[in-house]
C-alpha positions, 0 to 999 in steps of 0.5 A, spaced: 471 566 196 469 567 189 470 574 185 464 576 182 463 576 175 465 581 170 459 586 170 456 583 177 454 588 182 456 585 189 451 586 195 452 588 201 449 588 208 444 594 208 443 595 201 436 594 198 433 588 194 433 590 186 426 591 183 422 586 181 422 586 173 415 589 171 411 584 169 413 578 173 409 574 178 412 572 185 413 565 184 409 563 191 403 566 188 403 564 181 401 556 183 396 560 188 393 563 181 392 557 178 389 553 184 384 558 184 382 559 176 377 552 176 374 555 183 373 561 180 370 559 173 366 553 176 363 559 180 362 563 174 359 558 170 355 556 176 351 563 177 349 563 169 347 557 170 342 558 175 340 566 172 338 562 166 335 556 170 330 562 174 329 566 167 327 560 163 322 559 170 320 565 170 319 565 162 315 559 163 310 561 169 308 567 165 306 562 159 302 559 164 299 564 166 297 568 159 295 560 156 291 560 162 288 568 162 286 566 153 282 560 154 278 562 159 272 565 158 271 570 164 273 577 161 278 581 162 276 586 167 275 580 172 283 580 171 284 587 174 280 586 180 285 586 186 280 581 189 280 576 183 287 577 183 288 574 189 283 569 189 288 566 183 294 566 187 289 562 193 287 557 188 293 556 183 
């Protein structure tokens, strides 16, 4: 059997495992870590893609709507009939 180095410390049955140094990631997890970055900023990137997407919609529909209220001729108390409104949703 081998001496041990000067200033290490021999293990013995029972004795507990010394604490991981502050900072330091498990090595079986690290890699796990690294798989998972490109799924999670692919994830990322895809809701902003999709809340831009809906937003520029929706911005786009509004236009639609308010081209269509200031070229026509009808006034502008027809647009604040519940009745009307619901003829607009019907027809459009």
């Amino acid at each position: 059997m081998h001496a041990p180095a000067f200033g290490a410390r021999v293990r013995r049955r029972g004795d507990a495992c010394p604490p991981a140094a502050t900072g330091t990631v498990a090595p079986s997890v690290a890699p796990a870590q690294a798989r998972a970055r490109p799924a999670v900023l692919a994830l990322v990137i895809g809701l902003a893609g999709i809340a831009w997407w809906e937003d520029h919609q929706r911005t786009a529909e509004l236009a639609d709507i308010d081209a269509a209220m200031l070229s026509d001729d009808l006034p502008l108390n027809a647009y604040l009939d519940h009745g009307f409104n619901a003829y607009l949703t019907r027809n459009h």
